[in-house]
C-alpha positions as CSV (number, residue, x, y, z in Angstrom):
1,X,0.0,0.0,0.0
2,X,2.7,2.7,0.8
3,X,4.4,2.0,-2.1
4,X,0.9,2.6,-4.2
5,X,0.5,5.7,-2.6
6,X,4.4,7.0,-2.9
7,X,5.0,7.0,0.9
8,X,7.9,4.7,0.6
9,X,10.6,3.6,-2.5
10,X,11.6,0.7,-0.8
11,X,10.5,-2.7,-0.6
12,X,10.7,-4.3,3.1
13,X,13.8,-6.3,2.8
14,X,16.1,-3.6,0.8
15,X,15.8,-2.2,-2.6
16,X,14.4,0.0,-4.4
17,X,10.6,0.1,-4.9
18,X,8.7,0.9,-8.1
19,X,5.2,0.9,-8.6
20,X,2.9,0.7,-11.6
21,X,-0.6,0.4,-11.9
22,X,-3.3,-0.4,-14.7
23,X,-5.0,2.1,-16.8
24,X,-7.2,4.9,-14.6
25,X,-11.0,3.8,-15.2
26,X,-10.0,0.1,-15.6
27,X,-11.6,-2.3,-13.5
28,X,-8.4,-3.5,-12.2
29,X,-7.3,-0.1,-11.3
30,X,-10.7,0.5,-9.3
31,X,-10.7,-2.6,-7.5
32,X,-7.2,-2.5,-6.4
33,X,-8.0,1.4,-5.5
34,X,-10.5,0.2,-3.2
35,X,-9.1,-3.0,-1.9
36,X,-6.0,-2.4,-1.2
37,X,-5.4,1.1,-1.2
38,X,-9.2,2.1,0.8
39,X,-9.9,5.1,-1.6
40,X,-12.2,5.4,-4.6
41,X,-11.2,6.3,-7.5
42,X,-12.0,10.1,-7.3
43,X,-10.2,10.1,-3.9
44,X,-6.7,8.4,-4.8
45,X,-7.0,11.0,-7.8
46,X,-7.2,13.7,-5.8
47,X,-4.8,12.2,-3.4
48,X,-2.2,12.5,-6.3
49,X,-3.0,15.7,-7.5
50,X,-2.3,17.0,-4.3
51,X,1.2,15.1,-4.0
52,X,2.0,16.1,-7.6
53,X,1.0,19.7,-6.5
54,X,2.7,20.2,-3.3
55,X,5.7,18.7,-4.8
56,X,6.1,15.2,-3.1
57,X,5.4,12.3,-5.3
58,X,4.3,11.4,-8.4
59,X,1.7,9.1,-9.8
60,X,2.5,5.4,-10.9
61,X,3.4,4.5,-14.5
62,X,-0.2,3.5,-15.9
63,X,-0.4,0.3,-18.4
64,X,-2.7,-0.2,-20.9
65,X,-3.2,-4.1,-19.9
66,X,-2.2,-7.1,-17.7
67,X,0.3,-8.5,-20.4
68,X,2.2,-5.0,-20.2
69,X,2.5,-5.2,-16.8
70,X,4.0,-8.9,-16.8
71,X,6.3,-7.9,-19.6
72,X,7.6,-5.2,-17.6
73,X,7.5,-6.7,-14.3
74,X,9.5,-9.4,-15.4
75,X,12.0,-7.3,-17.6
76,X,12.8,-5.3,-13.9
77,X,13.0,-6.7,-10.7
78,X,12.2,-3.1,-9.1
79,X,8.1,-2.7,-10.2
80,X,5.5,-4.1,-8.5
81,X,2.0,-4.0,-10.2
82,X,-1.3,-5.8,-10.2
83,X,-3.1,-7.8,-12.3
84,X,-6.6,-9.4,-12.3
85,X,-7.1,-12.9,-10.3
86,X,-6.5,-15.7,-13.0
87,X,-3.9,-14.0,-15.5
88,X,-1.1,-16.1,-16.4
89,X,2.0,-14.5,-14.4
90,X,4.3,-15.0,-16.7
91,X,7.2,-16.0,-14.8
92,X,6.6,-13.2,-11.9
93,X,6.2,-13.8,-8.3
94,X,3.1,-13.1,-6.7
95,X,3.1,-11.1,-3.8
96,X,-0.4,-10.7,-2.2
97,X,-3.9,-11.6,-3.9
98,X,-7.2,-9.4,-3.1
C-alpha cells in the first residue's frame, strides 16, 4: 500500500521500490483502488494531484493491460504491479492476492 500511494521507495527487505498500476478507469485499477489502497477512485486522484502539487510524489506508470505489466514486471526486478485474479503470471512472483 505505501508504495501505491508513494509513501515509501523501498521494498521491506532492501531495494528500491517501483510501482505501476493499470490504466485509470480500468476495473483492475478500481478494485485495487479500493481494496488495497481504501480510496475510490476520485479520492486516490485527488490524493495525487495533491502530491504532484505540493511537490512530493508522483503518480505510478499507468499500463494499458495485464500482459504489459508482466512484460515489464519481469524485464525489472524493481516494479511491483497488479493484475486481475487468473492471468497467467508470466514468470513473476506473486506477492499478495485481493
Amino acid at each position: 500500500q505505501r508504495i501505491f500511494l508513494g509513501k515509501t521507495r523501498a521494498f521491506p527487505g532492501g531495494g528500491e521500490a517501483v510501482a505501476i498500476s493499470a490504466k485509470e478507469g480500468s476495473p483492475e485499477e478500481a478494485e485495487f483502488t479500493e481494496k488495497v489502497l481504501s480510496k475510490s477512485p476520485k479520492q486516490l486522484k485527488a490524493y495525487w494531484a495533491k502530491m504532484v502539487f505540493t511537490g512530493k510524489g508522483t503518480p505510478p506508470r499507468q499500463v494499458d493491460s495485464a500482459a504489459e505489466m508482466i512484460q515489464l514486471i519481469s524485464a525489472n526486478p524493481n516494479l511491483i504491479g497488479f493484475i486481475p485474479a487468473g492471468t497467467g503470471g508470466g514468470g513473476v512472483k506473486v506477492v499478495g492476492k485481493f
